[in-house]
C-alpha positions in Angstrom: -13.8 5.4 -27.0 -11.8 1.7 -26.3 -14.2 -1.3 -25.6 -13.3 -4.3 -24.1 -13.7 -7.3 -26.6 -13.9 -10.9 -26.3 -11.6 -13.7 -27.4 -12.1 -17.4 -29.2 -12.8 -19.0 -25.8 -14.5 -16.0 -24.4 -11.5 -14.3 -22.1 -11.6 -10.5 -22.0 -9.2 -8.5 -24.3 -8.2 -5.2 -23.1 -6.7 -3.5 -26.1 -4.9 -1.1 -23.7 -3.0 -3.6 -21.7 -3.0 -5.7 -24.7 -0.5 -3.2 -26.5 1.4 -2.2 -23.5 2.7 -6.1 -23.8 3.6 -5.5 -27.7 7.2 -5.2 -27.2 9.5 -7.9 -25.9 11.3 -5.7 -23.3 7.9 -5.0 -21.6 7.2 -8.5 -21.3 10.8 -9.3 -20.5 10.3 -6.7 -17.6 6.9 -8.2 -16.4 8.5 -11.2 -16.4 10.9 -10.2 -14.1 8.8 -8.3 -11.6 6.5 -11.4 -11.7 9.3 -13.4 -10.3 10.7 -10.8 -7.8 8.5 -11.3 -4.6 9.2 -7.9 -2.9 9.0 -6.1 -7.1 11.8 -4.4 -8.3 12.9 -0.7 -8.7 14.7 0.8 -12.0 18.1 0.1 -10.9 17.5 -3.7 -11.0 15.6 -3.2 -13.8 18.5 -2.2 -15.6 20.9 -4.1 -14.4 18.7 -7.2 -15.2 18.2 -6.6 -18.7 21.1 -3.9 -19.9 18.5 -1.3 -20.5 19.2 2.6 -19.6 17.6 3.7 -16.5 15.6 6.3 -18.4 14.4 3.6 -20.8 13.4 1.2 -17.6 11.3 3.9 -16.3 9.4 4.4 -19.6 8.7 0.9 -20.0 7.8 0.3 -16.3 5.6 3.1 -16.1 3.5 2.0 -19.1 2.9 -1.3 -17.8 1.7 1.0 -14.4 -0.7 3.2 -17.1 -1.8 -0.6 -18.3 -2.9 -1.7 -14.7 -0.6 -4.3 -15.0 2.3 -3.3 -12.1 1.8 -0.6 -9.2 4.2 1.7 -8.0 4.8 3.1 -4.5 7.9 4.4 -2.6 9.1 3.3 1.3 7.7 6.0 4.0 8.2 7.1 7.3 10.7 9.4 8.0 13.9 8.0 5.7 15.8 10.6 4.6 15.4 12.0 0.8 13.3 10.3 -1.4 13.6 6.5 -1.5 13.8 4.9 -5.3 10.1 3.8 -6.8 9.3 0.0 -6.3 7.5 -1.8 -9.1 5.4 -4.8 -8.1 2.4 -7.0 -9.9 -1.1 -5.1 -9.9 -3.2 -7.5 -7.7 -6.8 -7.3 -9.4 -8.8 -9.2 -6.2 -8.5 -6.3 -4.0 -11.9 -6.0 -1.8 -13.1 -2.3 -2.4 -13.1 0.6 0.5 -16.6 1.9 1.2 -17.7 4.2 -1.1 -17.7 7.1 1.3 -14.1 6.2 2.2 -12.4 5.9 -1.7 -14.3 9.6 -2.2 -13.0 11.3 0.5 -9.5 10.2 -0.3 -10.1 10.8 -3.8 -11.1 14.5 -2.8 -8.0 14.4 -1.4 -5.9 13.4 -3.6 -7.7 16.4 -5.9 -7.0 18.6 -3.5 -3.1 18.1 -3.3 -2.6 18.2 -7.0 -3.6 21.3 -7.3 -1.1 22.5 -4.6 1.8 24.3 -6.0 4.0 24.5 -2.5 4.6 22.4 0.1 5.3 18.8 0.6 2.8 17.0 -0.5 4.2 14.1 1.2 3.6 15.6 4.8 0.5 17.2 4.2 -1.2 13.8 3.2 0.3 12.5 6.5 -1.0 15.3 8.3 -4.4 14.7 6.4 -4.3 11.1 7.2 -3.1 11.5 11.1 -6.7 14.0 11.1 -8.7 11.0 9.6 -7.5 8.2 11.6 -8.1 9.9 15.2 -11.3 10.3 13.7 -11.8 7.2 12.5 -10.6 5.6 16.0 -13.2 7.7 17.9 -15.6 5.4 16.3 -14.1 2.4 18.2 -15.0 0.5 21.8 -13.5 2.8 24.1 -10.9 1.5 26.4 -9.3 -0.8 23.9 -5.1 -1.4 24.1 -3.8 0.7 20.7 -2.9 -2.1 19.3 -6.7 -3.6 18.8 -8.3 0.2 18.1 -5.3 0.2 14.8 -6.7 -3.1 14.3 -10.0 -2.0 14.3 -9.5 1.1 11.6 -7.3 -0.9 9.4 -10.2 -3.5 9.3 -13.3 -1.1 9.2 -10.8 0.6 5.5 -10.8 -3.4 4.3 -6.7 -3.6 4.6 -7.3 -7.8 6.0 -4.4 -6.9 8.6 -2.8 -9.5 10.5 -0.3 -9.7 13.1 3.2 -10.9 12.0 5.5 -12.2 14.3 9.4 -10.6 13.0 11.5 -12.2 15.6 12.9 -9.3 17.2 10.3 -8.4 19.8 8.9 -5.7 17.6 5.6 -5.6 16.2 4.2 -5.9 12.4 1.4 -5.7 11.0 1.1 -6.7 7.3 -1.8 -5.6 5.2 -2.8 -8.2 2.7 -4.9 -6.0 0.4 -5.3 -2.6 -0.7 -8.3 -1.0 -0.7 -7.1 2.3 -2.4 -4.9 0.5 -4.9 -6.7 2.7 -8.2 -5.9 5.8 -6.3 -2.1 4.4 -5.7 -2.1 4.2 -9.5 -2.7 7.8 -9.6 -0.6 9.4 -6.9 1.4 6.6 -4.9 3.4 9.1 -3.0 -0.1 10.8 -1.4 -2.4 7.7 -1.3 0.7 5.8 0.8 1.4 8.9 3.2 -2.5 9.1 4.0 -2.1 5.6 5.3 0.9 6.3 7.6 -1.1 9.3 8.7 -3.7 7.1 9.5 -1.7 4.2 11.3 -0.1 7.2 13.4 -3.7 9.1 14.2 -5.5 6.0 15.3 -2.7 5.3 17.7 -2.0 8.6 19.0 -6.0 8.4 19.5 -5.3 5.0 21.7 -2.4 6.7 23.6 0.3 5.5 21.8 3.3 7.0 20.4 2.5 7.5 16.9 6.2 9.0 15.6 8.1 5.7 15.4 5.1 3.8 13.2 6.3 3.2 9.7 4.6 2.0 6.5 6.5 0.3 4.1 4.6 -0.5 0.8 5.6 -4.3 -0.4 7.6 -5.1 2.5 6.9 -8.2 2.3 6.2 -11.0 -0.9 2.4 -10.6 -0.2 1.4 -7.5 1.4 2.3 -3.9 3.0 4.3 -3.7 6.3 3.3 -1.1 8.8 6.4 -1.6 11.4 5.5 0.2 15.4 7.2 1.0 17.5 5.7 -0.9 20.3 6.8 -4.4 21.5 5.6 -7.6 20.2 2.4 -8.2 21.9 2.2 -11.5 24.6 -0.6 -13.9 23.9 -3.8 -13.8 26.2 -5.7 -16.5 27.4 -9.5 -16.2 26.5 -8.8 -13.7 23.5 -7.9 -13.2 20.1 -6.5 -9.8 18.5 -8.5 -9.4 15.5 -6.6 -10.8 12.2 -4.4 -12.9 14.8 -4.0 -16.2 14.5 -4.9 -18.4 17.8 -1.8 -19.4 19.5 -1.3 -23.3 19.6 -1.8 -24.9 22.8 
């Protein structure tokens, strides 16, 4: 079994991710995923460094067995199966309670040992289940828009409100609370959370259909993208993860 060791001035060595840097083109392609704010898929990969698409994947994919990138591919509703998107593993991520990672680890369990069926809509399906649940739990009465709010919060996402400019609403989710179980299956792990944007809405009485999650949307965090209008300010009260507005 691998142990971590210590170097000269005491820094931990991980022989794993240690060896997954021992060839120039993997640091050459950590390099440039480092650089690339919204990370990179094999395409640009490949065009960036002359390597065959096959031989991108291999490399970027070790560095994703290494801890050292994450993969995860865009959701909600585009048609076929968007390309993989390789970004910089954050390593400051604040945990999902316990109860929370085990039940979506079960989860994940459970859908790889299915042999039919989309995997991708059953894990939305799963999710949509688990954030009606998990919205039940919240003040009754609340606009949709605090009760997502709430749920995102409550799995330790740190959403916030983004203003996009054209009057429709974002919210971006600054950490990942699930982000070893990404490593494992990114395609289930990021369909359970769309499952859960849409349940805790259609809980609120919102339409859930048009919500969208889009993993690294933007330089620092996941996009979920509604389909409701930008909400106005109110005097006397702050969304939660919403900046006051300046007076």
């Amino acid at each position: 079994m691998e142990t971590l060791r210590t170097g000269p001035v005491g820094e931990t060595i991980d022989p794993h991710r240690h060896r997954a840097l021992g060839t120039e083109s993997r640091v050459s392609i950590l390099g440039i995923v480092r650089a690339a704010e919204g990370g990179v898929t094999i395409a640009e990969v490949g065009e960036r460094t002359g390597l065959h698409p096959s031989t991108a994947r291999a490399h970027l994919d070790r560095l994703v067995g290494a801890g050292l990138l994450v993969k995860a591919r865009a959701s909600g509703g585009q048609p076929g199966r968007p390309a993989w998107r390789y970004r910089l593993a954050a390593g400051n991520e604040a945990p999902a309670p316990a109860p929370y990672r085990a039940l979506a680890a079960a989860l994940l369990d459970h859908l790889s040992r299915r042999t039919g069926g989309d995997v991708r809509a059953e894990a939305t399906r799963a999710g949509q289940d688990w954030g009606r649940h998990l919205a039940a739990a919240t003040p009754p009465g609340a606009d949709p828009l605090d009760t997502l709010f709430e749920v995102l919060r409550s799995l330790g996402f740190s959403p916030r409100l983004h203003h996009s400019g054209d009057g429709r609403t974002e919210i971006h989710l600054h950490t990942c609370p699930f982000l070893e179980l990404v490593k494992r299956n990114p395609d289930a792990i990021c369909n359970l959370h769309v499952g859960v944007v849409r349940g805790a809405l259609e809980h609120a009485g919102a339409p859930p259909a048009g919500a969208v999650v889009e993993p690294f949307g933007a330089p620092d965090a996941c996009v979920v993208r509604l389909a409701l209008p930008e909400p106005a300010p109110a005097r006397g009260r702050r969304r939660p993860g919403v900046a006051p507005t300046p007076r």
